[in-house]
C-alpha distance (Angstrom), angle and dihedral (degrees) to the residues before:
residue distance angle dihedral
X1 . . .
X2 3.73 . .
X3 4.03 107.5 .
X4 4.02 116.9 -146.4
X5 3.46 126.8 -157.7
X6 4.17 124.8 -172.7
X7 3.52 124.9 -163.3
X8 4.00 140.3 149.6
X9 4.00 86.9 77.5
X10 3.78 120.5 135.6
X11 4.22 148.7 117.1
X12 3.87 117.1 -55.2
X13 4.05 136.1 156.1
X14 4.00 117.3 -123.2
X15 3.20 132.5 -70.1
X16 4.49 89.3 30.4
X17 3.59 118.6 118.9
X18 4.07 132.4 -125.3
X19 3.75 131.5 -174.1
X20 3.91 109.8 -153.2
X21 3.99 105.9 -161.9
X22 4.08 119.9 -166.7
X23 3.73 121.3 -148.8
X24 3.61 112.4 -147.3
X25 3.97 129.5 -173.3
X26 3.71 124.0 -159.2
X27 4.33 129.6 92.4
X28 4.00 88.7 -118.1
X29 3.68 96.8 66.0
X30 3.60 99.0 116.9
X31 3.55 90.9 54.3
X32 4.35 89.6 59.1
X33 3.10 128.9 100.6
X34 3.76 108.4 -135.9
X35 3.78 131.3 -149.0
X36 3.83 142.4 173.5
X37 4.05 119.2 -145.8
X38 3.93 135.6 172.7
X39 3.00 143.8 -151.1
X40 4.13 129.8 -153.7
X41 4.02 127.9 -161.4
X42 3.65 105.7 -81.8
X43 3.70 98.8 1.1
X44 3.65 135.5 91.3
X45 3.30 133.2 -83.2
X46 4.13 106.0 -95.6
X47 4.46 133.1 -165.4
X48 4.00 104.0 -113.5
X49 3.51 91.0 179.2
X50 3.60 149.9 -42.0
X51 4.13 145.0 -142.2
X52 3.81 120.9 -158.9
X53 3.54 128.3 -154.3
X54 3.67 90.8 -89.4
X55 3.52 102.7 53.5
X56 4.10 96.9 -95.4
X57 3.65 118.2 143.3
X58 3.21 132.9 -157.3
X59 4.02 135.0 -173.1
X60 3.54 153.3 -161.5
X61 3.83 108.4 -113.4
X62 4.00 83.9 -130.7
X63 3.72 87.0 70.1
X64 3.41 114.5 27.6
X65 3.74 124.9 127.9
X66 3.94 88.4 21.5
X67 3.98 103.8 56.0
X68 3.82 119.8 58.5
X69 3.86 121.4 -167.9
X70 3.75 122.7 -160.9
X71 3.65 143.1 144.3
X72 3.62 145.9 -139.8
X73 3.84 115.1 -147.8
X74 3.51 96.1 -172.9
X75 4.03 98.7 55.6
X76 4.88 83.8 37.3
X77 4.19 75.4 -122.6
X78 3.70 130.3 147.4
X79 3.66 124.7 -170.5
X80 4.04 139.0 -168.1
X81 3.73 111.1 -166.2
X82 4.16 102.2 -156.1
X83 3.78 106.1 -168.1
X84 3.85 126.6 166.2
X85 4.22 86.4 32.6
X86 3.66 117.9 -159.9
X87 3.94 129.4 -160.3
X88 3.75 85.9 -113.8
X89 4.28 90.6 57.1
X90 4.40 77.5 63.5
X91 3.91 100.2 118.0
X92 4.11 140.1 104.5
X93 3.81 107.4 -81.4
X94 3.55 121.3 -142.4
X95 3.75 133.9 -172.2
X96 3.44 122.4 -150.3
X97 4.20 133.9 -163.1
X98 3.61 132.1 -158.5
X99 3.60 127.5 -133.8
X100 4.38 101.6 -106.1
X101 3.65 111.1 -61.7
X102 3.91 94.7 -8.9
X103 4.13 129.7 120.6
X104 3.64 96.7 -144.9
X105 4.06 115.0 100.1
X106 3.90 95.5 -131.9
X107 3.53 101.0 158.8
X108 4.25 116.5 45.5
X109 4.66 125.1 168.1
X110 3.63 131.2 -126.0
X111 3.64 88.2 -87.9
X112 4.18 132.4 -122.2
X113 3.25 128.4 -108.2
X114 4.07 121.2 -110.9
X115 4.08 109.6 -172.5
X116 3.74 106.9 172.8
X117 3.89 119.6 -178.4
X118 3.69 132.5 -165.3
């Protein structure tokens, strides 16, 4: 199976900026679609955003205009650029890979930590 790997996670104030990146294994990575979801204490799990094999994005309207999602095929690396971070952005971030060609998230990481403090 594809393996996932998060990292870039950590403690900042608002308004700082993070880059989470997501190492993935497998040969069929380019054909993946790619996308980035979190998870809050006592809520449910929630799509950030998302990158398809073709390059489209796609985002939640909580985070659009600050977060960027893209990918490098080359390097099997995903990355969600958070800028502008809020205290409500604090949550475990998970990416998530498709099987080639295929909308269903399959494969998902442990998940990084996001703490964001006021």
């Amino acid at each position: 199976q594809v393996q996932l790997v998060e990292s870039g996670g950590g403690s900042v104030q608002a308004g700082a900026s993070l880059r989470l990146s997501c190492a993935a294994s497998g040969r069929t990575f380019s054909a993946s679609n790619i996308g980035w979801f979190r998870q809050a204490p006592g809520k449910e799990r929630e799509f950030v955003a998302g990158i398809n094999w073709g390059l489209k994005t796609d985002y939640a309207d909580s985070v659009k205009a600050r977060f960027t999602v893209s990918r490098d095929n080359g390097k099997n690396m995903v990355y969600l650029q958070m800028n502008s971070l809020r205290p409500e952005d604090t949550a475990v971030y998970y990416c998530a890979a498709t099987k080639p060609w295929a909308s269903t998230y399959d494969y998902w990481g442990q998940g990084t930590q996001v703490t964001v403090s006021s």
